[in-house]
C-alpha positions in Angstrom: 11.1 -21.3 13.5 8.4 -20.2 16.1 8.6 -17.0 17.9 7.4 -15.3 20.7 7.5 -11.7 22.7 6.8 -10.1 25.7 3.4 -8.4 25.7 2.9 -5.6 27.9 -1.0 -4.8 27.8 -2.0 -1.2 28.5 -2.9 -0.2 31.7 -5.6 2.3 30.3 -7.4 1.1 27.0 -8.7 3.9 24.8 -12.2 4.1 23.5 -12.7 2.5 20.1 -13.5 4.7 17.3 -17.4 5.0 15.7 -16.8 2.5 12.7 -19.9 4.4 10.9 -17.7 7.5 10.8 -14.0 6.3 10.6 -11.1 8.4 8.9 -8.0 7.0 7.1 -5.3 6.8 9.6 -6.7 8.6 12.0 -7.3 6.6 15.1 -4.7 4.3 16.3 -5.0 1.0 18.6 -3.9 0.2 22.1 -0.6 -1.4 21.2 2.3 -1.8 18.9 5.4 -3.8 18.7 8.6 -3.2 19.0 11.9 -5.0 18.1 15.4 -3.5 18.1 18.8 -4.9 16.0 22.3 -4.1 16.7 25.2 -5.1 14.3 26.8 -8.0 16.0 23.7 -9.1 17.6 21.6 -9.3 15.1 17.2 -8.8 16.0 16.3 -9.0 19.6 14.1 -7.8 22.5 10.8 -8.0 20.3 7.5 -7.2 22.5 4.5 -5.7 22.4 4.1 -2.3 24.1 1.0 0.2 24.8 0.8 2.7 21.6 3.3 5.8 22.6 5.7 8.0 21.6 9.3 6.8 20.7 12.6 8.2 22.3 14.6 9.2 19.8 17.8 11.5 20.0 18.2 14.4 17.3 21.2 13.1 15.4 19.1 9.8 15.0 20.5 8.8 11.7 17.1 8.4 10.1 16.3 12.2 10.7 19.4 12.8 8.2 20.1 10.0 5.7 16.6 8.7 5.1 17.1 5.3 6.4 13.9 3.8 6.7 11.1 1.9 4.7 7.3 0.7 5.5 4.8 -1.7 4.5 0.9 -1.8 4.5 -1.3 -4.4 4.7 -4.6 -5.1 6.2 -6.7 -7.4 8.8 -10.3 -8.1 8.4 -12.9 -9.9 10.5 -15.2 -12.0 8.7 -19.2 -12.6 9.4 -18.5 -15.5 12.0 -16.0 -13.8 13.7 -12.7 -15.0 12.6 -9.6 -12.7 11.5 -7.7 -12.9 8.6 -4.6 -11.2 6.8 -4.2 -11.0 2.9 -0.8 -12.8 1.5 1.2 -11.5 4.2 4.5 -13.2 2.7 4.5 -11.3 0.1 4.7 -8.6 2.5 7.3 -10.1 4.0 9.3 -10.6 0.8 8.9 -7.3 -0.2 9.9 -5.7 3.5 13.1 -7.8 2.5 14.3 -6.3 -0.8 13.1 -2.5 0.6 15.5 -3.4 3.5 18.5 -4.6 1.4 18.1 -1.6 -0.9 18.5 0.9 2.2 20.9 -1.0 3.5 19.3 -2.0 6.6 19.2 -5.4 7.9 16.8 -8.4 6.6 14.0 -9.4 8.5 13.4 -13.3 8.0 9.8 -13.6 6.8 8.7 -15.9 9.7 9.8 -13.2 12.3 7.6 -10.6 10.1 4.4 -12.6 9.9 4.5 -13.7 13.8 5.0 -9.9 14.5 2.4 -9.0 13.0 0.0 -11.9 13.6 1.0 -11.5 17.2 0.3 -7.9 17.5 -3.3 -8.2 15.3 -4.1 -11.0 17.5 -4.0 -8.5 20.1 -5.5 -6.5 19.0 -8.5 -8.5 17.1 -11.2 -6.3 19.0 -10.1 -2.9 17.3 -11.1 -4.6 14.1 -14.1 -2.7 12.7 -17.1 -4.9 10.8 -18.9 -2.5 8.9 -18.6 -3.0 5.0 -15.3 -1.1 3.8 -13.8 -1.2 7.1 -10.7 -2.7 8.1 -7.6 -2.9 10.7 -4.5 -1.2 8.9 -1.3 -2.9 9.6 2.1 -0.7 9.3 5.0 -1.7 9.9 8.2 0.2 9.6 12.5 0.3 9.9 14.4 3.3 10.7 17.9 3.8 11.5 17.4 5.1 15.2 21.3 5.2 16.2 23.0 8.8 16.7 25.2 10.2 14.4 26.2 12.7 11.7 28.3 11.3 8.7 26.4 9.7 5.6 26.9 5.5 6.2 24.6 3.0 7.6 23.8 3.0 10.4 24.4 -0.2 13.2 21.4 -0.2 15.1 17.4 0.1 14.1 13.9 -0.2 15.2 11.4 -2.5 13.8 7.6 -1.2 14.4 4.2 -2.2 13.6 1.6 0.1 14.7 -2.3 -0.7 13.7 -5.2 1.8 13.0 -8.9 1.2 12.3 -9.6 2.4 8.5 -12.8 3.6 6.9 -12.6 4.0 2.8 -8.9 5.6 1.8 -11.1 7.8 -0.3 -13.8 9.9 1.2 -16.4 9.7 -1.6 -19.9 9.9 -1.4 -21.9 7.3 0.1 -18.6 5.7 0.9 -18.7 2.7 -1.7 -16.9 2.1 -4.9 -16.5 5.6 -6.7 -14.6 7.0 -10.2 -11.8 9.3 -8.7 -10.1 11.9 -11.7 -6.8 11.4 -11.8 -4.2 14.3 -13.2 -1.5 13.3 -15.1 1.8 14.5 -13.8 4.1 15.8 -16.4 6.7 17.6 -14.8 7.6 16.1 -11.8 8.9 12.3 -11.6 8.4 9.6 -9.0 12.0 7.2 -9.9 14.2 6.6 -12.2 16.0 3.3 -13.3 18.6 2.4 -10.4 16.8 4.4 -7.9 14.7 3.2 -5.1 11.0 3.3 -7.2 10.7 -0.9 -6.4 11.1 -0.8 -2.5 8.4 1.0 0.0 10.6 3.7 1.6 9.5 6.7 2.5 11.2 9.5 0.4 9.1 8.1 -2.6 6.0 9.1 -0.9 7.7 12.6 0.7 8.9 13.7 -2.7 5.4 13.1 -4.4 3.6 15.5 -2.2 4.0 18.6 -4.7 2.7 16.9 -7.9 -0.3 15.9 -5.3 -0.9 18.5 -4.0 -1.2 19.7 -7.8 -3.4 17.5 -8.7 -5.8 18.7 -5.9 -5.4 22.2 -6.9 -6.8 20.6 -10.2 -9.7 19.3 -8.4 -8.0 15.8 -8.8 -7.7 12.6 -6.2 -4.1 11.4 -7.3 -1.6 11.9 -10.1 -0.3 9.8 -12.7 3.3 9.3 -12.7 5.0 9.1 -16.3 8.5 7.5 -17.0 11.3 10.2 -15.5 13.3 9.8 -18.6 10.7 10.5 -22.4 7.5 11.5 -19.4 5.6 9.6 -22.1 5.1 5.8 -20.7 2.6 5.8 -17.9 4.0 4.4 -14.6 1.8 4.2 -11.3 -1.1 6.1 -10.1 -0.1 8.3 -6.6 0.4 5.3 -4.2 -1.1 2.6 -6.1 -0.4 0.3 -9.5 -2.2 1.7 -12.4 -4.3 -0.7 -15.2 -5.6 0.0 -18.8 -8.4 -1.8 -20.4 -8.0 -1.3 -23.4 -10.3 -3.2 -26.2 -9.6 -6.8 -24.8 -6.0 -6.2 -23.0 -5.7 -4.8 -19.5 -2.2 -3.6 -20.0 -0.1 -2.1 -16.6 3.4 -1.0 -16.6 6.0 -3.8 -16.5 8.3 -4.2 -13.2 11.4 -2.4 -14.3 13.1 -0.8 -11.2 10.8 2.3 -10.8 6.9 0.4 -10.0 6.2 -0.9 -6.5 5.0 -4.9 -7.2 2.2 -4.2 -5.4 0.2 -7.6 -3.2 -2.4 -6.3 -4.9 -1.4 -5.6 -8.1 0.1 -8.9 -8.3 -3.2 -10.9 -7.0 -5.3 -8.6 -9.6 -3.2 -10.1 -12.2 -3.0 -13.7 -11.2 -7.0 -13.5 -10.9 -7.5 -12.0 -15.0 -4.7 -15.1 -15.8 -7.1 -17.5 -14.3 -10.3 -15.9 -15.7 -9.2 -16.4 -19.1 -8.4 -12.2 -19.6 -5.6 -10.9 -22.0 -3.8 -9.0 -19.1 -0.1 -7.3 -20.2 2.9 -6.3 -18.2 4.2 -3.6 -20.7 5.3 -0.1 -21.4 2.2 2.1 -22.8 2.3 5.8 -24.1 0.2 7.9 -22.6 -0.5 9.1 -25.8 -1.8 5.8 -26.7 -4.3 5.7 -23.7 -5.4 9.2 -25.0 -6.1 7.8 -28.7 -7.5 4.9 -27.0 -10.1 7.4 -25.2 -10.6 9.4 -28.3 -11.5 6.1 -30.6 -13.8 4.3 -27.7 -11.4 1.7 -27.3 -10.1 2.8 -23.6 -13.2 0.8 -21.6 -11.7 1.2 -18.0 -8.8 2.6 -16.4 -8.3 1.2 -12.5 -5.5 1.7 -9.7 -5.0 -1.4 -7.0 -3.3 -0.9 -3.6 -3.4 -2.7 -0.3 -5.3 0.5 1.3 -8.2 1.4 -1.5 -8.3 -2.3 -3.0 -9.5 -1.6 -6.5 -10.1 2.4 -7.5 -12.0 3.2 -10.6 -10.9 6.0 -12.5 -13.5 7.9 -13.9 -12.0 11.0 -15.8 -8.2 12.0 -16.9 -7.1 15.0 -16.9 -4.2 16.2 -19.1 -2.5 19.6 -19.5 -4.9 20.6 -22.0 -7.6 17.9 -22.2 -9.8 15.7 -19.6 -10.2 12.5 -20.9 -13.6 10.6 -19.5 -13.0 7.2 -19.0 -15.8 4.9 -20.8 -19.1 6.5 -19.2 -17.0 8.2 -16.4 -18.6 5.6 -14.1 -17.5 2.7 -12.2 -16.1 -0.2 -14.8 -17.7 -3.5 -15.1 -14.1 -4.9 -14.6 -12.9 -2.8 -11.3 -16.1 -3.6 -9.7 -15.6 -7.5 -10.6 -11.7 -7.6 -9.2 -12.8 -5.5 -6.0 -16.0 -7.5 -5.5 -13.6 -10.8 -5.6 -10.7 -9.4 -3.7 -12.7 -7.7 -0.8 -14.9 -10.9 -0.8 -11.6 -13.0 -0.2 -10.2 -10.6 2.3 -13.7 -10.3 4.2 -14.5 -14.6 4.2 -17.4 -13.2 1.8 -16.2 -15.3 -1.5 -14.3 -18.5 -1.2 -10.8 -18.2 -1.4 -9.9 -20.6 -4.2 -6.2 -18.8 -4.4 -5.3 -19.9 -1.0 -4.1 -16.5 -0.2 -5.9 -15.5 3.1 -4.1 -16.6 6.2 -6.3 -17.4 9.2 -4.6 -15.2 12.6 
C-alpha cells in the first residue's frame, strides 16, 4: 500500500547549521510530520508541517501515565549525491512491539517507512556531507488526549522530527575514540516483564542519575548490570554492549530487559558472515574483569544507531579501572564501524542489501 500526505513547506526556511562544527541534537530542520489516530478511526490526517511547537493541553495523558515511545535512525548522503536510510524495517518492526507494549496503537510498517522517506525526502538538503555527519531521524507516539485516570488513552500523535548530527560523542579530533565506561552497580535499567525491550522514554529518564554518576566519575556512559544478582552485564547507557574475549565476541542475549538494537543486530550478522565466533549469552562481570586481569579481554565495544560502533577504552569499577587491551581503539570496533559507516555512507558496497535508496 502506497501513501501520501499533505506537505506544507515553510514560508521562512532557517539557515543550515556549520557541518564543521555541529552538535548532537542541537539544530533541527525546516519540517516535521505529523499524523494523528483516534480509536474508531484508526491513523489519519498525515502531512508534513514547518518545525513548531505542539498544542498540547495539561491533562494530556502522556504528561501523566508515560504513554509514549521513540525511535532513532539515521539518513546519509553519499559522494554522488544520493540519500539513503539504514534497515529502516527493522525500525519499523521495532516501533511496532514498543507500541503494543504501551498500549498504543500499531503503526503498519509501510505507513512508517513512507513517513519518514517522505519527510527526509524533504528535507534531503539539511543532510550534512562532512565525514561523521548525518541527518538524525526521530520519530515518536505520545498519548496527546486529556485526562486524569490511569488507562490508555484513545487518541495520539505520531511525529518525526529530523536534526543535523555531528559525532554523538564530542572527542578529540572528532573520529573514532576509546570512551571509559563506569559500571553501574546500584541502580538498574529493567527487569524481566518490564519494558527494557521497547524504546520508550522512561528507560532513558530513569537512567539519568547513574549517568550523571558516571560523569561525576569522569566517565562517558554506564554499564547496566542484571537488576536481579547486578552481576551479568546488560547494555552500555543507550547502546548494546560487546566482549571480545580471546576468540568469542559475547553480548547479552535478548531476554526482555536489552533493546535489539538495528545495529546490534547488523554487527552480529556481519561477525556470522566473516567467519567470527560471536555469542548471544549471559556474562559475569566478574568474568570480563578476570578476562582483563589474564590478557584475554582484547576489546570491549557498544553499537547504537547514533554513535555506530564506540570503543571502550577503560572500565571502571567501584574499586578498580580496568584498561581495555592497550586502552586504544580495537582492531575489531574499527573493522565493524569502517564497514557499517561505509554501507550507510555508499563508501563500501552493500553486499547485505540493507541500505534503502530515498
Amino acid at each position: 500500500m502506497s501513501y501520501t500526505f499533505d506537505i506544507q513547506r515553510t514560508l521562512t526556511p532557517k539557515e543550515k547549521p556549520d557541518p564543521d562544527t555541529l552538535k548532537f541534537g542541537r539544530a533541527f530542520t525546516d519540517h516535521m510530520f505529523i499524523m494523528e489516530y483516534e480509536t474508531g478511526k484508526g491513523w489519519h490526517n498525515g502531512r508534513i508541517v514547518p518545525y513548531g511547537p505542539l498544542n498540547l493541553e495539561p491533562a494530556a495523558a502522556v504528561f501523566h501515565y508515560g504513554q509514549s515511545m521513540f525511535e532513532g535512525m539515521k539518513a546519509y548522503k553519499t559522494a554522488d549525491g544520493k540519500v539513503q536510510l539504514f534497515r529502516p524495517y527493522m525500525n519499523a518492526a521495532r516501533v511496532r512491539t514498543s507500541n503494543e507494549r504501551m498500549c498504543m496503537p500499531d503503526i503498519e510498517p509501510e505507513l512508517y517507512v513512507s513517513a519518514v522517506r517522505t519527510l527526509v525526502d524533504i528535507e534531503r538538503d539539511w543532510i550534512p556531507d562532512k565525514a561523521g555527519t548525518s541527518l538524525y531521524i526521530r520519530p515518536l507516539v505520545i498519548a496527546d488526549e486529556p485526562f486524569l485516570g490511569v488507562q490508555a488513552a484513545d487518541h495520539y500523535l505520531f511525529i518525526i522530527m529530523c536534526s543535523p548530527v555531528g559525532p554523538y560523542y564530542d572527542t578529540p579530533g572528532g573520529g573514532l575514540s576509546p570512551t571509559s565506561i563506569y559500571v553501574e552497580d546500584e541502580y538498574v535499567r529493567a527487569a524481566v516483564g518490564g519494558v527494557g525491550f521497547a524504546k520508550v522514554s522512561g528507560n532513558y529518564g530513569g537512567s539519568l542519575k547513574a549517568q550523571a554518576k558516571a560523569k561525576e566519575k569522569g566517565c562517558e556512559q554506564v554499564l547496566w548490570l542484571d537488576a536481579v544478582e547486578h552481576k551479568y552485564v546488560e547494555e552500555i547507557g543507550t547502546s548494546n554492549a560487546f566482549f571480545v574475549i580471546n576468540d568469542e565476541v559475547i553480548t547479552a542475549p535478548l531476554l526482555g530487559t536489552i533493546l535489539p538494537g538495528v545495529t546490534r543486530a547488523s554487527v552480529i550478522e556481519l561477525l556470522q558472515k566473516w567467519g567470527i565466533n560471536v555469542s548471544e549469552r549471559r556474562l559475569s562481570i566478574d568474568d570480563v574483569a578476570k578476562a582483563a586481569h589474564d590478557g584475554s579481554l582484547k576489546e570491549v565495544f557498544a553499537s547504537g544507531t547514533a554513535a555506530v560502533i564506540s570503543p571502550v577504552g577503560k572500565l571502571m569499577l567501584s574499586d578498580t579501572t580496568l584498561t581495555i587491551g592497550d586502552g586504544g581503539v580495537g582492531e575489531l570496533a574499527l573493522r565493524l564501524y569502517d564497514t557499517l559507516y561505509g554501507i550507510q555512507t555508499g563508501a563500501v558496497a552493500d553486499e547485505m542489501d540493507w541500505v534503502f535508496e530515498v
